[in-house]
SEMI-441190 format. One record per residue: x, y, z of N, C-alpha, C in turn; residue number from 1. Coordinates in nm, 2 decimals. Atoms other than C-alpha are relative to their C-alpha. Layout:
N
[[X, Y, Z], [X, Y, Z], [X, Y, Z], NUM]
...
% end
This chain:
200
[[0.07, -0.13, 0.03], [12.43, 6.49, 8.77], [0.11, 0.11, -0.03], 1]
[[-0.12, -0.07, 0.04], [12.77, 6.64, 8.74], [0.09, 0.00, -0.15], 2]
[[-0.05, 0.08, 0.14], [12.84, 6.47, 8.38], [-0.03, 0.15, -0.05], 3]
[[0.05, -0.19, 0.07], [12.87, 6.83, 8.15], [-0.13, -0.07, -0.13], 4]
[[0.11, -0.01, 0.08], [12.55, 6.85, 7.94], [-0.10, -0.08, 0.05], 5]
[[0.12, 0.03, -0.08], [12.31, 6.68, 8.21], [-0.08, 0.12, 0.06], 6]
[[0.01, -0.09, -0.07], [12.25, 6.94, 8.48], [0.06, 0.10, 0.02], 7]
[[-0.11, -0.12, -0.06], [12.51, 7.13, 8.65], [0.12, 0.06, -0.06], 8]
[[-0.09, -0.07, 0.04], [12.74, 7.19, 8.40], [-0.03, -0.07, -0.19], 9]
[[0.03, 0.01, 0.18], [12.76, 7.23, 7.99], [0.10, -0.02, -0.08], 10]
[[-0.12, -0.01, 0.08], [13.11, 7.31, 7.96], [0.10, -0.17, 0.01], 11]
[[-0.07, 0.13, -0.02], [13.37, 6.97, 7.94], [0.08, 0.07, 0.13], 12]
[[-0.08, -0.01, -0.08], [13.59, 6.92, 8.26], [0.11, 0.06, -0.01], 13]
[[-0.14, -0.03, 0.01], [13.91, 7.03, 8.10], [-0.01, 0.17, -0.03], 14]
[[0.01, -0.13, 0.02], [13.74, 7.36, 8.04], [-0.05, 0.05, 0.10], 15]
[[0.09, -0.07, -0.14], [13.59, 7.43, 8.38], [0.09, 0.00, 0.10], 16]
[[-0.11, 0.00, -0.12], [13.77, 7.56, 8.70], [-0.06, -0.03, 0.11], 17]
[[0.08, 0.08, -0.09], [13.70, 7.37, 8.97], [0.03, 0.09, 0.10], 18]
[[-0.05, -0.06, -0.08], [13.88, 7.57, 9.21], [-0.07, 0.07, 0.07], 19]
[[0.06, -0.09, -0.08], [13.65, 7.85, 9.36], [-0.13, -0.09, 0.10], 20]
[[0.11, 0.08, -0.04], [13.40, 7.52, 9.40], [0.10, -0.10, 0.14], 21]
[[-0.06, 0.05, -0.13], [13.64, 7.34, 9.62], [0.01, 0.09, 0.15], 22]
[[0.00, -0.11, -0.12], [13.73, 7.66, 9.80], [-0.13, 0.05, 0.09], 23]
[[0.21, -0.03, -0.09], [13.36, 7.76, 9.89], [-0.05, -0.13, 0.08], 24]
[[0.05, 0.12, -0.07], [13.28, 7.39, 9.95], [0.07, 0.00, 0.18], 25]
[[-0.07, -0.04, -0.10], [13.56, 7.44, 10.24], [-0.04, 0.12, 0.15], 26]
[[0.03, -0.13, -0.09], [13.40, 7.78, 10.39], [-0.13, -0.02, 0.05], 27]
[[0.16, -0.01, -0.04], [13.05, 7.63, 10.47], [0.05, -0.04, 0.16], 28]
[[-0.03, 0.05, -0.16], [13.01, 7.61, 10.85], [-0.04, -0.14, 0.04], 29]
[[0.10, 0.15, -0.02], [12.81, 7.25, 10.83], [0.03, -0.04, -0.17], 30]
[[-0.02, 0.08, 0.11], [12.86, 6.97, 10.58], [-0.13, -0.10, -0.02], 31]
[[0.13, 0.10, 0.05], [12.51, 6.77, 10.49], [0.04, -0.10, -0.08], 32]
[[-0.04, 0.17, 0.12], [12.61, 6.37, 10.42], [-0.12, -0.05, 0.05], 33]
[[0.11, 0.10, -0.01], [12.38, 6.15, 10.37], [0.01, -0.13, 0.07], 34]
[[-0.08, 0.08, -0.09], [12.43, 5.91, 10.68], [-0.05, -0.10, -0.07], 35]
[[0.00, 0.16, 0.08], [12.24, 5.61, 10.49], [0.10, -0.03, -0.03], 36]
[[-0.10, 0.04, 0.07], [12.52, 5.60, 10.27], [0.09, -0.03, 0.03], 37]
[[-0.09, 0.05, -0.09], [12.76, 5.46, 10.51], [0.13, 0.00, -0.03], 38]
[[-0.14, 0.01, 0.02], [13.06, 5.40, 10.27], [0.02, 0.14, -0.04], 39]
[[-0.06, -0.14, 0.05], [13.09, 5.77, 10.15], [0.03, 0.09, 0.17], 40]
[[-0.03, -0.04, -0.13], [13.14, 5.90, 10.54], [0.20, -0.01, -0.02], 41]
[[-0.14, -0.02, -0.06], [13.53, 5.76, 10.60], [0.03, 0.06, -0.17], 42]
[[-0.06, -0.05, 0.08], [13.56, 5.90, 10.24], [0.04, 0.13, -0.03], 43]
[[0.03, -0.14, -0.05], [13.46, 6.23, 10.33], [0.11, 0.06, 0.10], 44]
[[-0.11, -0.03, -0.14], [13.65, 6.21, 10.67], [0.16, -0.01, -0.06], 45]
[[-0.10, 0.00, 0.10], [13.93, 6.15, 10.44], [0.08, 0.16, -0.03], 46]
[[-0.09, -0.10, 0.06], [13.95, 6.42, 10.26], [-0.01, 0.14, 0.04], 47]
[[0.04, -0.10, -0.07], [13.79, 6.67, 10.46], [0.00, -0.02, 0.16], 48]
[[0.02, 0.05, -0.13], [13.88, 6.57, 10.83], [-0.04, 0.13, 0.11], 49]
[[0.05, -0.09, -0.07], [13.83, 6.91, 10.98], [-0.15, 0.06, -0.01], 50]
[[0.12, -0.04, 0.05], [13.50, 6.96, 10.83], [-0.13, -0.06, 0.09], 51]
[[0.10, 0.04, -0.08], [13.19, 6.93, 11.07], [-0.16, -0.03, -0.12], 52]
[[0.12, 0.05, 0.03], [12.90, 6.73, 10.95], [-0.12, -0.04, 0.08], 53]
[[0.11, 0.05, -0.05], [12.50, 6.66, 11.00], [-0.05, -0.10, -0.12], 54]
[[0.07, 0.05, 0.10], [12.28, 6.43, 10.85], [-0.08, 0.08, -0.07], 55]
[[0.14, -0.03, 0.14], [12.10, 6.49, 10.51], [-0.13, 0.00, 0.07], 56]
[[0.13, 0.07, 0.00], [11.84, 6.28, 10.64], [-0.06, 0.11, 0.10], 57]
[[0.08, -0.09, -0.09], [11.76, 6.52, 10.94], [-0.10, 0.14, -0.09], 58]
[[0.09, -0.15, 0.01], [11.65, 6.84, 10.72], [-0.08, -0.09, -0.11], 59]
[[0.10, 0.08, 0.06], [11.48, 6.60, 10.46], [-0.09, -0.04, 0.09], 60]
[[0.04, 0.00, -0.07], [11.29, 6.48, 10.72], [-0.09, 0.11, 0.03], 61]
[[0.04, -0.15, -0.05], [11.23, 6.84, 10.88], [-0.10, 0.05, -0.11], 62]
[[0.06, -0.08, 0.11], [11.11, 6.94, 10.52], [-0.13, -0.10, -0.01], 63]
[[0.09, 0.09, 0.08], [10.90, 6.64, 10.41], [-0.14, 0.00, 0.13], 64]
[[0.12, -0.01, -0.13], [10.68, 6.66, 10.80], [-0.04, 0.13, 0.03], 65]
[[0.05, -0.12, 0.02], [10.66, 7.03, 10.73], [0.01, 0.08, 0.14], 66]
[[-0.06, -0.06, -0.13], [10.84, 7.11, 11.07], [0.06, 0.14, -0.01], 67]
[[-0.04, -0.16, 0.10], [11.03, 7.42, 10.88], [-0.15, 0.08, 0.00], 68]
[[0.11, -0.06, 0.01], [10.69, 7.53, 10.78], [-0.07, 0.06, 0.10], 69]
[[0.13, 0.03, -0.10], [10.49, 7.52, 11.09], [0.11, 0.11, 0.10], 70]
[[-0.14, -0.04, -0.09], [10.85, 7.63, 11.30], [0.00, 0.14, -0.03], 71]
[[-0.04, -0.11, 0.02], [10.94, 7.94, 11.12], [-0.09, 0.06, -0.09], 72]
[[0.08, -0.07, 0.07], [10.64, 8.09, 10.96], [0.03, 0.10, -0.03], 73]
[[-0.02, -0.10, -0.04], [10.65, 8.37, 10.87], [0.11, 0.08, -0.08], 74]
[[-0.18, -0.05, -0.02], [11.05, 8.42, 10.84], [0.04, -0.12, -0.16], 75]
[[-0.03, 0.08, 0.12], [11.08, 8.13, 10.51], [0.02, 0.09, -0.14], 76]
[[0.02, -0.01, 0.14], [11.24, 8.23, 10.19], [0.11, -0.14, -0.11], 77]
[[-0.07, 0.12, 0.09], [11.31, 7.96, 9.92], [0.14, 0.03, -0.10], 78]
[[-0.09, 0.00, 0.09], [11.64, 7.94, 9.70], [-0.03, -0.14, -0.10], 79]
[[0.02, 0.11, 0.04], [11.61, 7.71, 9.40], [-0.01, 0.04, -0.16], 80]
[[0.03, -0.01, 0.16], [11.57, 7.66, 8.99], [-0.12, 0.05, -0.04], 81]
[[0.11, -0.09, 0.07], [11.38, 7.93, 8.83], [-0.13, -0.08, -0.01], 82]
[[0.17, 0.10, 0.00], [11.05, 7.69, 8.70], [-0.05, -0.07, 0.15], 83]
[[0.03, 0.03, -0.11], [11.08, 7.58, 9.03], [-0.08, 0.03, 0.11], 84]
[[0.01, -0.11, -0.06], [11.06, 7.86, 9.22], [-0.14, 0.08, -0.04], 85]
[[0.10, -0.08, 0.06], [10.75, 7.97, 8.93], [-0.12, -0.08, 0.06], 86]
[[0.15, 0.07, 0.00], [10.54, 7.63, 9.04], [-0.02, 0.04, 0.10], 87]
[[0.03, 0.00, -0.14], [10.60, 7.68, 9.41], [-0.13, 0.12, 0.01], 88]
[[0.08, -0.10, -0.03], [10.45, 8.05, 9.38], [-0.15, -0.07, -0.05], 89]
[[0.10, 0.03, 0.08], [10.17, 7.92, 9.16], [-0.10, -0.08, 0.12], 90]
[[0.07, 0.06, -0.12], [10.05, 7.65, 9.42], [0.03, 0.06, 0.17], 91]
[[0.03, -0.02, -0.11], [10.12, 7.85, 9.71], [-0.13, 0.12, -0.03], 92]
[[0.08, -0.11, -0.06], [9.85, 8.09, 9.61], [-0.16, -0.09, -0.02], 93]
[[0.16, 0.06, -0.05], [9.55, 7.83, 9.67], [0.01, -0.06, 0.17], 94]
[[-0.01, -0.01, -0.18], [9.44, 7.83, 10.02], [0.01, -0.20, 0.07], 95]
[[-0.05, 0.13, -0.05], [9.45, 7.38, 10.02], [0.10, 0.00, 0.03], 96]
[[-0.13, 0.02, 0.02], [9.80, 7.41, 9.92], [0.07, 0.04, 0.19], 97]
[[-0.01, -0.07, -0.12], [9.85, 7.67, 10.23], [-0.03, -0.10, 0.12], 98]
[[0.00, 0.07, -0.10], [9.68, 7.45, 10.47], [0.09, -0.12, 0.03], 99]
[[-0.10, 0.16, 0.02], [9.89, 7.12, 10.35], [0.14, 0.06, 0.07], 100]
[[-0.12, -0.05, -0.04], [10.24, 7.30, 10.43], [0.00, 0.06, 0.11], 101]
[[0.05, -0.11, -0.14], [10.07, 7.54, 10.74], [0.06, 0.12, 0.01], 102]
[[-0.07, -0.15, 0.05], [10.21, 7.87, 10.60], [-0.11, 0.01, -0.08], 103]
[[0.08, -0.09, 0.05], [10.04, 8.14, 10.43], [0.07, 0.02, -0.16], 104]
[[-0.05, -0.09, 0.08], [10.35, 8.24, 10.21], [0.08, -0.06, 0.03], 105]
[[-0.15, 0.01, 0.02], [10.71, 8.20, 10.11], [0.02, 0.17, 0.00], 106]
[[0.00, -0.10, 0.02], [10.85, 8.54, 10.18], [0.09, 0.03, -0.07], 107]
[[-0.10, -0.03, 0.14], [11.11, 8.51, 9.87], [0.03, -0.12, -0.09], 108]
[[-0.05, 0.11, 0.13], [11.18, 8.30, 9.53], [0.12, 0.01, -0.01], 109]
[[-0.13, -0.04, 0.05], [11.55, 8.36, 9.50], [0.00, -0.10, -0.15], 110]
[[-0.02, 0.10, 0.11], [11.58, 8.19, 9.16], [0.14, 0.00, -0.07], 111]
[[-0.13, 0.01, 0.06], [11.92, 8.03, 9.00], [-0.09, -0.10, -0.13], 112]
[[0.05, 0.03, 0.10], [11.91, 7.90, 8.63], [-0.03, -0.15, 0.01], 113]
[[0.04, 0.13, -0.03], [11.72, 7.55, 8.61], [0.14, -0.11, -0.08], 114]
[[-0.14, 0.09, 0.06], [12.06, 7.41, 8.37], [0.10, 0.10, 0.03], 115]
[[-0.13, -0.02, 0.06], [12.38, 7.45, 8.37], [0.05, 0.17, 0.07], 116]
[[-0.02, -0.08, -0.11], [12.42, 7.70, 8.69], [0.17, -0.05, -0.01], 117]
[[-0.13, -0.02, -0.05], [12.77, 7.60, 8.76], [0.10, 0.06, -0.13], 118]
[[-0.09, -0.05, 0.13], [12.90, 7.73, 8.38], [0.09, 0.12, 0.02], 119]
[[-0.06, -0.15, -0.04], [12.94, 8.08, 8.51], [-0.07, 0.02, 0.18], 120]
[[0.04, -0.09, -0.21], [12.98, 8.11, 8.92], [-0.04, 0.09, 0.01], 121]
[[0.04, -0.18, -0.07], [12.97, 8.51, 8.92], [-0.12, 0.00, -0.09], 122]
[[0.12, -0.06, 0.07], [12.71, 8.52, 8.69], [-0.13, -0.05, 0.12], 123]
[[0.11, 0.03, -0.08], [12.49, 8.29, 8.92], [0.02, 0.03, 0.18], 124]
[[-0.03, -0.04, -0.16], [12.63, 8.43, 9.27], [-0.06, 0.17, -0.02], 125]
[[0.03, -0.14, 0.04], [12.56, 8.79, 9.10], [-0.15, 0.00, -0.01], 126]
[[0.16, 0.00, -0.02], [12.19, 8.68, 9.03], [-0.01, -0.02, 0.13], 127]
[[0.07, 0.04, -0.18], [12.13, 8.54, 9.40], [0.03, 0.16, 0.07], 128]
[[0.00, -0.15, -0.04], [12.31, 8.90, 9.50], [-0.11, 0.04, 0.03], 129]
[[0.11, -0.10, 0.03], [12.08, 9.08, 9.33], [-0.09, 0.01, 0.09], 130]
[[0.09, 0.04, 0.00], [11.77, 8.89, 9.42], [0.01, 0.03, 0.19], 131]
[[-0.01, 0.00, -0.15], [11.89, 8.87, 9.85], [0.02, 0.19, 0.02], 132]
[[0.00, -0.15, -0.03], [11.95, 9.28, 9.84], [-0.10, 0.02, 0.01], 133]
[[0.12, -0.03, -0.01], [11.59, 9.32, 9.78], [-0.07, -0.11, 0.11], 134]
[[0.13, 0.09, -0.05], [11.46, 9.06, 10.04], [-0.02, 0.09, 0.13], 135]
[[0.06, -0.02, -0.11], [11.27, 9.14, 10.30], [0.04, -0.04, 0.15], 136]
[[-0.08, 0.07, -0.10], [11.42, 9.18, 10.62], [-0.08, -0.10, 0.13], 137]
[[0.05, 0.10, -0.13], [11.20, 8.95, 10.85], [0.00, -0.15, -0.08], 138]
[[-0.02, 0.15, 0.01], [11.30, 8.64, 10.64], [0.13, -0.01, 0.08], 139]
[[-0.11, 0.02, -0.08], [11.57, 8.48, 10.86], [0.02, -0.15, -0.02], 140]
[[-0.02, 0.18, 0.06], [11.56, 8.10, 10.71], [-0.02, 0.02, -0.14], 141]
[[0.00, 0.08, 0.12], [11.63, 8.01, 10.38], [0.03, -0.18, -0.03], 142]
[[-0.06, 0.14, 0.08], [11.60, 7.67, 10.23], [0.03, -0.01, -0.18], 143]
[[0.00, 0.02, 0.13], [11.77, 7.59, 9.91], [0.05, -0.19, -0.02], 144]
[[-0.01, 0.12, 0.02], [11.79, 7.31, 9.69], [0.07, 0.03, -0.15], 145]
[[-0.06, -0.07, 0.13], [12.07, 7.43, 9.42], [0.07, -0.07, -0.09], 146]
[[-0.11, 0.10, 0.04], [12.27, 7.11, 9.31], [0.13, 0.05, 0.04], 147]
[[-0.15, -0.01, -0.02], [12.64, 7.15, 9.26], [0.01, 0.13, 0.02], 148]
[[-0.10, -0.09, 0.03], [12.67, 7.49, 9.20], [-0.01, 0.04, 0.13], 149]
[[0.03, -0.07, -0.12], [12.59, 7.54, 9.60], [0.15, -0.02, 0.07], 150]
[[-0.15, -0.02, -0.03], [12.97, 7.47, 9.66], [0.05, 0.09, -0.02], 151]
[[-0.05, -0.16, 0.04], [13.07, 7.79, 9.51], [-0.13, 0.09, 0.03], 152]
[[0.07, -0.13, -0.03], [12.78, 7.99, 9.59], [-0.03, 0.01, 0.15], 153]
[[0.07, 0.00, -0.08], [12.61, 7.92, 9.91], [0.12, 0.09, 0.17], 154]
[[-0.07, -0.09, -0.09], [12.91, 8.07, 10.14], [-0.03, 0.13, -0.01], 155]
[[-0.03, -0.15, 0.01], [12.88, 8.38, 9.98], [-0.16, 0.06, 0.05], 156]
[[0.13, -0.05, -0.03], [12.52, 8.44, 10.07], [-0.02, 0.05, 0.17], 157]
[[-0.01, -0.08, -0.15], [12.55, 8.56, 10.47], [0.05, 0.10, -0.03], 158]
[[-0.08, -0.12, 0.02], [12.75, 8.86, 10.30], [-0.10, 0.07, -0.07], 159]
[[0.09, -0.05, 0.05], [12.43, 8.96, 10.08], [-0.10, 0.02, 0.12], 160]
[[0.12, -0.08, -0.12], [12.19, 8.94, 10.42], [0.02, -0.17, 0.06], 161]
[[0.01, 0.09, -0.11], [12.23, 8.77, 10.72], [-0.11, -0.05, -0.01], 162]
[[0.12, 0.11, -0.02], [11.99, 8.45, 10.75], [0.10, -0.12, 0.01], 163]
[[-0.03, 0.11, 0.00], [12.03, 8.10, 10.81], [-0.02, -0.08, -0.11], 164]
[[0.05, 0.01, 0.16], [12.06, 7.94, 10.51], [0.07, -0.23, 0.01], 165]
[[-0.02, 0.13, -0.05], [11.99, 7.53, 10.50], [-0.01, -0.04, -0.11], 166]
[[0.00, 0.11, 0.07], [12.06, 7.27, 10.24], [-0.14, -0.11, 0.03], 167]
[[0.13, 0.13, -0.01], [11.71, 7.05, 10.17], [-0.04, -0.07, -0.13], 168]
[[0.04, 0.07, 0.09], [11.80, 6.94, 9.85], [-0.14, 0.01, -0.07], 169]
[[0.14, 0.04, 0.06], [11.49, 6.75, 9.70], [-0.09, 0.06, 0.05], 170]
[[0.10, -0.06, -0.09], [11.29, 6.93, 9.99], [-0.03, 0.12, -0.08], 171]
[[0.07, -0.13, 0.08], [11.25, 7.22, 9.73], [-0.13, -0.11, -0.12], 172]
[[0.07, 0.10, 0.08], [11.13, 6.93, 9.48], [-0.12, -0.04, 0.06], 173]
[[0.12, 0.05, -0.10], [10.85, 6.81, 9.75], [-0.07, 0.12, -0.01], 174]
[[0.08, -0.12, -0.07], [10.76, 7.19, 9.82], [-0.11, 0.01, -0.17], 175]
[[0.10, 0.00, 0.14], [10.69, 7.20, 9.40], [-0.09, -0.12, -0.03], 176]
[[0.06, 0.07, 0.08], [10.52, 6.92, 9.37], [0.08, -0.17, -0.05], 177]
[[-0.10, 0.08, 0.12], [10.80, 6.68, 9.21], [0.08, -0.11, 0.06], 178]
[[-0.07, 0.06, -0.09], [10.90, 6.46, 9.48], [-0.03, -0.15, -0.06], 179]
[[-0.03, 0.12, 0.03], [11.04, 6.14, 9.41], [-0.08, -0.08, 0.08], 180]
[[0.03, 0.07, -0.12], [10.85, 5.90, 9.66], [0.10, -0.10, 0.05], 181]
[[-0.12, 0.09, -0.07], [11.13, 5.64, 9.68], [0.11, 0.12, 0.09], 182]
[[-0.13, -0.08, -0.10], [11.35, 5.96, 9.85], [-0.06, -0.07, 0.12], 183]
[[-0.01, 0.00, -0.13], [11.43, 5.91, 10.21], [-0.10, 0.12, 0.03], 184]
[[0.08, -0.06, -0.08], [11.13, 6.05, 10.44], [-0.07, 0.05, -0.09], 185]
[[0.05, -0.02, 0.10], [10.93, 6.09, 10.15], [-0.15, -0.08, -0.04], 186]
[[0.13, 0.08, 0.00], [10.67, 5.82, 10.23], [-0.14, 0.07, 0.00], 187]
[[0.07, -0.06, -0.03], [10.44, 6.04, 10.39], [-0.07, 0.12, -0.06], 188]
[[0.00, -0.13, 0.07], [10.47, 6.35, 10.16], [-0.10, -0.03, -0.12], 189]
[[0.10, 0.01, 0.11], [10.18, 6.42, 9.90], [0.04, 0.13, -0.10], 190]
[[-0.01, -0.05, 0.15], [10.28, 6.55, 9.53], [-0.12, 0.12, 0.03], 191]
[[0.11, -0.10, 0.06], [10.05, 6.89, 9.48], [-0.01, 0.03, -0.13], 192]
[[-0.06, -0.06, 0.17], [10.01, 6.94, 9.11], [-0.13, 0.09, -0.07], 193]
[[0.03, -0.09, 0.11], [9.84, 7.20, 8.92], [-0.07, -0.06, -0.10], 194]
[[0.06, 0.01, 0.15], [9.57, 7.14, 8.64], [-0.01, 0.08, -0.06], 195]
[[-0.06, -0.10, 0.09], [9.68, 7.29, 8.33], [0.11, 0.06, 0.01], 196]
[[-0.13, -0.07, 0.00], [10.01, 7.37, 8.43], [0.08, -0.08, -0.11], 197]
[[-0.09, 0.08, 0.12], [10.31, 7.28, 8.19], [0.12, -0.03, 0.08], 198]
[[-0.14, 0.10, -0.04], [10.55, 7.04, 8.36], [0.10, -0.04, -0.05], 199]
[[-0.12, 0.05, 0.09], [10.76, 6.98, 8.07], [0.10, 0.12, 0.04], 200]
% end
């Protein structure tokens, strides 16, 4: 997903600076691996030995049984890819949707661009800015699910407004609707989709 002109990036390797993404990757207080994956661990421990890690699998989980939801009512604001961010609002304002998740509300969309977020870091650390000055101070959890470019961005966000701010990946993809079912802890979880919406 890091290939340039997939997702996360547009520009070629030899024109992108990796540097502020390693550095940020470095400053997060918790590292999210994916313990299935057994051989990527001593590779990790490798090159990052001082770096404390949890499992992936625990906040996937947390997201997909709607433990977040139920836990911190109230206090949830999402980070995630613009259209993403548009379906979530859309199906959170029918009262099934509501009951399915056991929240009322998300009390913020932070939105970053659906492509090609890691092109320009300040540009997309300067939109999250923006968007976290204006939030509402009784959210105190964010979940995001931002791809790569959360190596360079996601440190900087405790400096825009104190909250706890959790890595759930695909768990934004579940919340829209979009969830893969083969994901980990994903059995259980039911797709919500919109008639008449435009999924393309």
């Amino acid at each position: 997903s890091a290939k340039p002109g997939k997702r996360a990036l547009s520009i070629p390797y030899s024109e992108f600076n990796i540097k502020p993404f390693r550095e940020g990757w470095e400053k997060a207080n918790y590292h999210c691996v994916e313990y299935l994956e057994k051989e990527m661990r001593p590779k990790l421990n490798e090159l990052y030995p001082h770096l404390p890690t949890i499992p992936t699998e625990y906040l996937y989980g947390l997201t997909t049984n709607k433990w977040f939801f139920k836990t911190f009512k109230g206090k949830i604001g999402l980070i995630g890819a613009a259209p993403k961010m548009d379906l979530i609002k859309e199906l959170m304002k029918r009262k099934e949707y509501q009951e399915y998740l056991g929240l009322e509300k998300f009390n913020e969309y932070i939105k970053i661009p659906q492509k090609f977020a890691c092109d320009n870091l300040e540009n997309t650390i300067n939109m999250v800015k923006e968007q976290l000055n204006n939030a509402k101070p009784e959210t105190k959890l964010y979940l995001y699910g931002v791809g790569h470019v959360k190596s360079g961005l996601i440190h900087n966000l405790p400096s825009f407004k104190k909250a706890v701010y959790l890595d759930v990946g695909a768990g934004i993809d579940a919340v829209a609707g979009l969830l893969d079912p083969e994901r980990p802890y994903a059995k259980g979880w039911v797709n919500y989709r919109l008639k008449n919406y435009n999924y393309s």
